[in-house]
MITI-212658 format. One record per residue (C-alpha): residue in one letter; x, y, z. Coordinates in steps of 0.2 Angstrom, whole numbers, plus 5000, padded with zeros to 4 digits. Each point is the difference from the previous one (the first is absolute). Layout:
REM residues N
AXYZ;...
***
This chain:
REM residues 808
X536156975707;X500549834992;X498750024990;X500450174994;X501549924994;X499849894989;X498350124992;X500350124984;X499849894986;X499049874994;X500749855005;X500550105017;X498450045005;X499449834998;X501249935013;X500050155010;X498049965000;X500549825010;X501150075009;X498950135010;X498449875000;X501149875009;X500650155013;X498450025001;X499549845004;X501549955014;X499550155009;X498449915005;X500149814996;X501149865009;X499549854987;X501550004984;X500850135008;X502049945000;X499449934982;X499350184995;X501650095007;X501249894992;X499050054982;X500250185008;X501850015001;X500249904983;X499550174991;X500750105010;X501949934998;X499550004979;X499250184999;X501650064991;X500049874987;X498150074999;X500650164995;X501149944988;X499049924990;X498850135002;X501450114992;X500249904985;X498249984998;X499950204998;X501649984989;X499249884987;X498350025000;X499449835001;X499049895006;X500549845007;X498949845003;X501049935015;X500050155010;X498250014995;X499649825005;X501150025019;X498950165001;X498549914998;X500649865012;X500450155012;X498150064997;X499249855006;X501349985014;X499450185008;X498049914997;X500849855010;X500750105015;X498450095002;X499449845001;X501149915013;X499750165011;X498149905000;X500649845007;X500450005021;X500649885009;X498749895002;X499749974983;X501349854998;X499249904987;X500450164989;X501750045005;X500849874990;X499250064984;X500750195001;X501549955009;X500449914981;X499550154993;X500950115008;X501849874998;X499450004979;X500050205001;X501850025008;X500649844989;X499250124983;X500850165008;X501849935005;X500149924981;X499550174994;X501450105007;X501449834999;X499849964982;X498650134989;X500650175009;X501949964995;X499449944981;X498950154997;X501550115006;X501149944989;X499149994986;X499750195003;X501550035002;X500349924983;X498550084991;X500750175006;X501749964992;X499349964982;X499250185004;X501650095004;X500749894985;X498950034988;X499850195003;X502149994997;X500149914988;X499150114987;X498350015003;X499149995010;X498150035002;X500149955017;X499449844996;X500549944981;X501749945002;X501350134992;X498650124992;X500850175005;X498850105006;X500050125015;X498950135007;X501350055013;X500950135001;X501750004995;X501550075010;X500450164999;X501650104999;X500950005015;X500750174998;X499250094985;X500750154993;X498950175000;X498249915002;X499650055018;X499550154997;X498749934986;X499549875012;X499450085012;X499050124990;X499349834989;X499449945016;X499050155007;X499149994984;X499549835001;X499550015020;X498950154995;X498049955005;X499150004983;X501649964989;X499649814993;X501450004986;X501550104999;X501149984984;X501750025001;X500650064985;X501750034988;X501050004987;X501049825000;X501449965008;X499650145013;X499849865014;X498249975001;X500249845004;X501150015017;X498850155007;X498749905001;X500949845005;X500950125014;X498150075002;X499449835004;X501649955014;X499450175010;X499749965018;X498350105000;X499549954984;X500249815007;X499350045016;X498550064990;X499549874987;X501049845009;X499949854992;X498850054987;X501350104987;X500049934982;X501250034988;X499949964984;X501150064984;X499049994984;X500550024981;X499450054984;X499049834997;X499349995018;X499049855003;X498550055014;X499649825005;X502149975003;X500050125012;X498349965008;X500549845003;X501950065008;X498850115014;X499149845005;X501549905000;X501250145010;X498449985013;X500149825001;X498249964992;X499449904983;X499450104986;X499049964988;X500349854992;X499350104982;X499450184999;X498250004989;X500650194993;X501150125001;X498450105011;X500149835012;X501950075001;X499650145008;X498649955011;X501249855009;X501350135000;X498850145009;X499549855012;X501749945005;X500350205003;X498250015011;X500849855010;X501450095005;X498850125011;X499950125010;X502049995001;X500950134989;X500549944982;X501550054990;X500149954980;X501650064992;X499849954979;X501750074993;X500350044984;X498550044991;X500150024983;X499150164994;X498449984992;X499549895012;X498550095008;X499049854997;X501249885010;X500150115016;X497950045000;X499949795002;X501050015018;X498850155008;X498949965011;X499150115015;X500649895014;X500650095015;X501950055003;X500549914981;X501150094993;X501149974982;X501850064997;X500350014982;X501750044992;X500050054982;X500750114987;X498450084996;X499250095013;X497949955000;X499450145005;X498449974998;X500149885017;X500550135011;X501750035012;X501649994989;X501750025006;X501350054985;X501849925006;X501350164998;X501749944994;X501249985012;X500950185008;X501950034991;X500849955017;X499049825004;X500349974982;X501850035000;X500049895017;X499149864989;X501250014984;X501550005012;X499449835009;X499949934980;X501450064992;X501249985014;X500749845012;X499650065017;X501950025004;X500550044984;X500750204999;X498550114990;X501250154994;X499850014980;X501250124995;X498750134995;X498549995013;X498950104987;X500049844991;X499049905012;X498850165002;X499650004984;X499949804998;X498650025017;X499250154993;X499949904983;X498849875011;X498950125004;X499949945017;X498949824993;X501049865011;X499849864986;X501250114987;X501050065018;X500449805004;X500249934981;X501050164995;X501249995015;X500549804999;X500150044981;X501550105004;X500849925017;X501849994994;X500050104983;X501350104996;X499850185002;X499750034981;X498349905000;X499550105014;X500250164993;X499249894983;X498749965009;X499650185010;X500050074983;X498749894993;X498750025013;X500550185001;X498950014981;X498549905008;X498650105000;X498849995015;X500049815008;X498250025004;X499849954982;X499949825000;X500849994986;X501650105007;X499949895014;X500249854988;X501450114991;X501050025016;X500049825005;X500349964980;X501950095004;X500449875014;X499349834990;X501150104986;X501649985010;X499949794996;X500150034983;X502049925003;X499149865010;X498949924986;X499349845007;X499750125016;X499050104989;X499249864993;X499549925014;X499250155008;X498850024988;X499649814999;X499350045015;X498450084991;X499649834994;X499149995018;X498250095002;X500250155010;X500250015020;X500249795002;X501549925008;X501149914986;X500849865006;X501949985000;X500149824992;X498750084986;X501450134995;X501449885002;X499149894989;X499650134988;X501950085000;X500949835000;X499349984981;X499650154992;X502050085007;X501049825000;X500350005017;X501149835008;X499550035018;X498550075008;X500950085012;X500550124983;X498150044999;X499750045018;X501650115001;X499050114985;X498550015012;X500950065015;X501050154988;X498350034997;X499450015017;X501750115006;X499450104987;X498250065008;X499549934980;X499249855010;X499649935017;X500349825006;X498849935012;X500749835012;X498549935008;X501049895010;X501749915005;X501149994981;X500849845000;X501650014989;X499649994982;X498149995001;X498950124997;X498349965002;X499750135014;X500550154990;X499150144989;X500550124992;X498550154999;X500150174989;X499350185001;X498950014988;X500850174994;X501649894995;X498949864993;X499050144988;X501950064998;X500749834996;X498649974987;X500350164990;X501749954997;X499349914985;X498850114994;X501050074988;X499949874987;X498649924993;X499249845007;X500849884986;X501850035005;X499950045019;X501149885010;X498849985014;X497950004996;X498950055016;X498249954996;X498250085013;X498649914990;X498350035011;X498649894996;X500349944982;X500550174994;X501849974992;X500850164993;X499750054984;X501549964989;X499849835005;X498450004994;X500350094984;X501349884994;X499349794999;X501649965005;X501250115006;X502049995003;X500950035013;X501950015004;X500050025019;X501349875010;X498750055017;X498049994996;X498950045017;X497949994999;X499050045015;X498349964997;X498450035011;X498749905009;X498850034986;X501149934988;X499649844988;X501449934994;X499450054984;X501750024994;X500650074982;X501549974991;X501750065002;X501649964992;X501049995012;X501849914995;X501550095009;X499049995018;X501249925013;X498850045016;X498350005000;X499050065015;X498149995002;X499250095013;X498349955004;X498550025012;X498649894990;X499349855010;X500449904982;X501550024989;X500449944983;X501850014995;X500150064984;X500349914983;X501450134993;X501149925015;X500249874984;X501050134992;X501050065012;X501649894994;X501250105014;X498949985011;X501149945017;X499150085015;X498050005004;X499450095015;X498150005005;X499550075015;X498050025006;X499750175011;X498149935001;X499449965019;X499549804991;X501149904992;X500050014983;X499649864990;X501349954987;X499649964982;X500849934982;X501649955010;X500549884986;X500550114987;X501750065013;X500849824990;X500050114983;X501150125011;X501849914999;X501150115006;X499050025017;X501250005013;X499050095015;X498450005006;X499250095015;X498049985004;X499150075016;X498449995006;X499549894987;X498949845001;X501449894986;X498749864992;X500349825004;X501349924992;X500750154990;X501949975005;X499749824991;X498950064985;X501450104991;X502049974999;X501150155007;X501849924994;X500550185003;X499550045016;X501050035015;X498950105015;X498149975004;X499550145013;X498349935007;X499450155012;X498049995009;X499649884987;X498849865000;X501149864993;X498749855003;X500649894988;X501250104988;X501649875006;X498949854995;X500449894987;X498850014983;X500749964981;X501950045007;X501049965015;X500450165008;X502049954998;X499749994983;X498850154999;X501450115010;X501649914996;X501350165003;X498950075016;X501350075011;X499050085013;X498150015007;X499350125014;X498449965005;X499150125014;X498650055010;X499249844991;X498349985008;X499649814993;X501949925002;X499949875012;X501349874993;X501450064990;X499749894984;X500949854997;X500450084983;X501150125004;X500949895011;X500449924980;X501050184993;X501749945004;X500650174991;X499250105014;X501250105010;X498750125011;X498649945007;X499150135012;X498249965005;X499850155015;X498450075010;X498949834993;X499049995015;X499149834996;X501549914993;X500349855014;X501049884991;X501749984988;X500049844990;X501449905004;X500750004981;X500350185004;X501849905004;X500249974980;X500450194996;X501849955000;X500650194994;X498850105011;X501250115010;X498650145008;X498349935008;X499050125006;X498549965012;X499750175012;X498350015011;X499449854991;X499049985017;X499249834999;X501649914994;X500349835010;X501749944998;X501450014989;X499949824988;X501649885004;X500550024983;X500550175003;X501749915002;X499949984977;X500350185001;X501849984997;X500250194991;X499050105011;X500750145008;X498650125007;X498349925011;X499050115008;X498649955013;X499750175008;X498249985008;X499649844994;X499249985019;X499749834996;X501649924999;X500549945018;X501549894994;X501450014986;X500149824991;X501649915003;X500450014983;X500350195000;X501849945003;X500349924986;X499950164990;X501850034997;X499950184991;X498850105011;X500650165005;X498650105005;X498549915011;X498750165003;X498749945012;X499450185008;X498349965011;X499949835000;X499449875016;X500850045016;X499849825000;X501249964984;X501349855005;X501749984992;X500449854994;X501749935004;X500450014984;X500350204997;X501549975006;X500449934983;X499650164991;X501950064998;X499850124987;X498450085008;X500650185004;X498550095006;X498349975011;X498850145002;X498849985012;X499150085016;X500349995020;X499549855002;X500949924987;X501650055001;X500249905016;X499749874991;X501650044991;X501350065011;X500649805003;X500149954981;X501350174997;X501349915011;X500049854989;X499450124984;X501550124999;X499450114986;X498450025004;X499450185005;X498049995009;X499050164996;X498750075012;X498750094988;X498450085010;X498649994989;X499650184992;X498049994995;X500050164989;X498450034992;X500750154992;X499549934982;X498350005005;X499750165000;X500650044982;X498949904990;X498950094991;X498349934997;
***
């Protein structure tokens, strides 16, 4: 039975082996018997650390050479037992030998379980942290810190209108025996999308396919080996390190599939792009009980079963505009009831133009009711998709008193489709090109937006007041296609905002027709491909305030017009490839002089490149997955001189930031300094104490962080620190009390450990602690002599929502 116990695993086993040869052998031997009991008991009373470990072994898929080593050592003890179960009585001139044996066995098994065990689960239970983290705070891979990619399946609807019906046929069609792919298939907007998450969060369907439902959203450039690599990482297993083709593609992916055998197999791609026969033949294989959910506006006969989404019934969709256009406990009596009859009818039963419709008119007058009724009265059939568009068009229509609003929802397009936008990217955008003082202003816009239905914002985690890392903002990709038409109408030299898709090298044509042509756009968005070269051509380019390159190529060249770009006051490059891309021609941002903003992610930033080039302008450095080696170092310019106005710099999920450079330490301007989920990051320098106007320090789940310098006391303006989950910190330096003008100390998940020093007392101004449990108690004898202060009790939300709406 003992044995039995502690068997399962690997590590398990092993022990549960000794265990059962030394019951053996006291059943029948007398000599080393107390000796071989006392072992006995030993891993007996630790079998539920055993299982622990054995837990986070499964968790993190790794090897480890202790536990390997104590596993050998356990191996040779089981040889040695067998052994002494030789040796009688009589033998006494042998005794000795395996009596030493046996005391250096227990000495190797009690060290194991005092000091190893407790390491190993605690560096576990770190590692799995950095996990969570990283999959919150955007990307995650499952094991590239911040990468955003998920193949799990997003939460569902809790109560969704008028789909249960649809459902339930949706899934007989899928649970028929021969049916390998069914497409689910309508017009958008129709609510594809939540069927199949709904679909997914069925109790048979999860009783069916278990742990082995995949669900990935796809786009118009859909990179194969992006989402390859997600399934091997939502499993817990390596990919490939480098694919030889795209045919080596497939045959890892129709491996991995195989390896999920006999158990049933559930892979949902949504939103397929028609035309894109040749995609979905790459993910059909003949494996047993594999079947692929495909949601798409084209319906791919050709693959077989399809299920065509009917609008909603009058009656759910009059229950769906209802929930939009009206406050739960807000009276629903128009004066004229035909009104809202013909405003539903007018939706034609599609829930997107249902929801945006309805906010559009919470609280309008009766007029624009009766306006709006009359205007979708004269659209023709919705199931035109450019009806659809026409109806949602009436509703982005009614902002045209709210300008910047406006403005700022089509901004939004700058973005490729289906990818989470990060709120401090838009607040960067909007503070310039709309001369916004606070950035409250610009994340106000957002949520009008999002009480709008013309947006959704996505928090992946506890918001701290006035930071936003953990917010996204994601659009339908309806109202992004609406968003861009809104410029349409004129002609590419005079539009306000340019939205460039250049695949390969293929740039459009009138860029090519003309050597160098002009543009007049305050806004200028590029996504370019994996197969693109940097080959750039020429643009002129004078009146751009924001420049936003979106790119997927392992190697990027910034390119030269940039020189021209004399408004230029916010840059924005973001990498949607799986490696980090490598960053070139960084120099040439010095011939940008009015550069106020710049935002990278997932980029590897070239050794000394902050100290290469003056920024006198620059006043935010937004450092997000990037490989920043050396790019603080000191080269031709000290980075004082180099960034002489630099007010703020965010640096996270930085995998090679172990010591925060002495350098920044030197920016006595700097006012924000956040350096959050930088997992490797162990030390602050101690001239950290010299950023005399720093008033907000930032350092959340910075895991390996030691201590807190003593010179955190130089900190005479700061107003804002935040620890949360810095695990390593175990004691507050006695300094923290001289800093006079802190009001908000956040330290959510740190050390259950973590002293006070005497000192907090001292912190008269400090008005508010969040914290866990745990800490709080900590607290409750420093509010007696702390009057002001207010402790908050946060639980920590892991929300992984965000995952699941990255699109790959």
């Amino acid at each position: 039975m003992a044995a039995e116990l502690l068997g399962g695993n690997a590590i398990g086993a092993v022990f549960g082996g000794l265990v059962k040869v030394i019951e053996n052998v006291t059943k029948k031997a007398l000599v080393f018997k107390t000796k071989l009991k006392q072992i006995q008991e030993t891993l007996e009373s630790n079998s539920p650390i055993l299982n622990e470990i054995k837990q986070l072994d499964e968790r993190l898929d790794r090897r480890n050479e202790q536990i390997e080593k104590i596993m050998e050592v356990i191996r040779n003890g089981e040889t040695l037992v067998l052994e002494c179960s030789k040796i009688r009585w009589y033998h006494c001139w042998r005794r000795p030998k395996y009596t030493d044996k046996l005391i250096e066995l227990e000495r190797s098994i009690n060290q194991f379980f005092q000091t190893v065990m407790p390491a190993q689960i605690a560096r576990g239970n770190r590692e799995i942290l950095v996990e969570v983290r990283s999959r919150k705070g955007p990307g995650s891979n499952g094991t590239i810190d911040g990468l955003n990619v998920s193949c799990a399946v997003p939460e569902s609807l809790v109560n969704p209108v008028g789909l249960q019906v649809a459902m339930g046929e949706l899934k007989m069609k899928l649970f028929k025996d021969g049916v390998s792919i069914v497409v689910l298939s309508a017009p958008p907007g129709c609510g594809k999308t939540t069927l199949a998450r709904l679909l997914c969060h069925d109790k048979e369907v999860e009783e069916k396919f278990k742990d082995n439902i995949f669900y990935v959203t796809v786009s118009k450039n859909t990179n194969m080996e992006g989402i390859v690599r997600a399934l091997f990482h939502h499993k817990g297993q390596k990919p490939p390190s480098d694919f030889r083709s795209d045919e080596d593609v497939v045959y890892r992916l129709e491996q991995f599939l195989n390896s999920m055998g006999p158990s049933p197999i559930l892979l949902v791609l949504d939103d397929v792009w028609p035309e894109s026969e040749s995609f979905l033949e790459k993910f059909m294989f003949q494996i047993k009980d594999y079947k692929i959910l495909v949601t798409s506006r084209s319906v791919f006969r050709r693959f077989g079963s399809t299920y065509e989404l009917k609008p909603l019934k009058y009656e759910d969709s009059l229950t769906l505009f209802r929930s939009s256009a009206f406050l739960p406990h807000q009276s629903q009596d128009i004066p004229d009831n035909n009104v809202v009859s013909k405003i539903v009818k007018g939706c034609k039963g599609f829930p997107l133009a249902l929801k945006v419709v309805g906010r559009s008119l919470r609280g309008e007058p009766e007029e624009i009711w009766k306006t709006r009724a009359m205007e979708l009265s004269k659209v023709g059939s919705i199931f035109e998709y450019s009806d659809l568009r026409n109806s949602l068009q009436k509703s982005l229509d009614a902002l045209d008193n709210k300008v910047i609003l406006k403005e700022c929802f089509i901004d939004l397009c700058s973005f490729p489709e289906d990818q989470r936008i990060p709120v401090n990217a838009l607040v960067d955008m909007w503070m310039e090109l709309y001369n916004l003082d606070e950035e409250a202003y610009a994340v106000a816009k957002l949520q009008e937006l999002c009480n709008r239905n013309l947006v959704d914002l996505v928090v992946t985690g506890n918001v701290a007041s006035g930071c936003y890392n953990q917010q996204f903002a994601m659009q339908h990709d309806l109202l992004r296609e609406l968003a861009i038409c809104q410029g349409d109408s004129e002609s590419i030299e005079r539009r306000k905002r340019l939205i460039l898709e250049i695949s390969a090298n293929n740039v459009p044509a009138w860029w090519m027709e003309q050597k160098q042509p002009t543009i007049s756009c305050r806004l200028l968005s590029i996504s370019t491909d994996e197969k693109f070269s940097s080959s750039w051509c020429f643009i002129q380019a004078p009146e751009v305030e924001v420049l936003v390159l979106n790119v997927r190529s392992k190697n990027h060249t910034l390119p030269e017009f940039i020189k021209k770009m004399e408004k230029l006051k916010v840059l924005m490059v973001k990498n949607y490839g799986f490696f980090p891309t490598e960053l070139n021609n960084f120099l040439l941002l010095g011939s940008a002089t009015n550069l106020k903003r710049i935002r990278l992610e997932h980029v590897s930033i070239p050794p000394f490149a902050f100290t290469s080039v003056k920024l006198e302008i620059l006043q935010k450095l937004t450092l997000y997955m990037c490989n920043i080696s050396q790019a603080f170092s000191t080269s031709t310019i000290l980075l004082s001189e180099a960034l002489p106005n630099i007010m703020e710099i965010n640096i996270e999920y930085s995998n090679d930031l172990i010591q925060l450079p002495v350098e920044i330490c030197l920016l006595t301007k700097l006012k924000k300094l956040s350096i959050i989920n930088c997992h490797k990051l162990v030390a602050l320098p101690k001239e950290i104490g010299k950023l005399v106007n720093l008033e907000d320090l930032r350092l959340g789940s910075c895991i390996e962080l030691l201590e807190l310098p003593n010179t955190i006391g130089g900190l005479c303006n700061l107003s804002v620190l935040d620890i949360s989950e810095c695990l390593e910190i175990e004691r507050l330096p006695e300094e923290i009390g001289e800093l006079q003008n802190l009001r908000q100390l956040l330290m959510m998940g740190c050390s259950s450990n973590c002293e006070l020093p005497q000192s907090i007392v001292n912190l008269e101004h400090l008005e508010e602690v969040v914290c866990d449990e745990e800490a709080a108690i900590l607290w409750k004898p420093i509010m007696f002599v702390c009057e002001n202060l207010r402790v908050k009790v946060q639980k920590e939300e892991v929300n992984l929502n965000w995952l699941y709406n990255h699109r790959l």
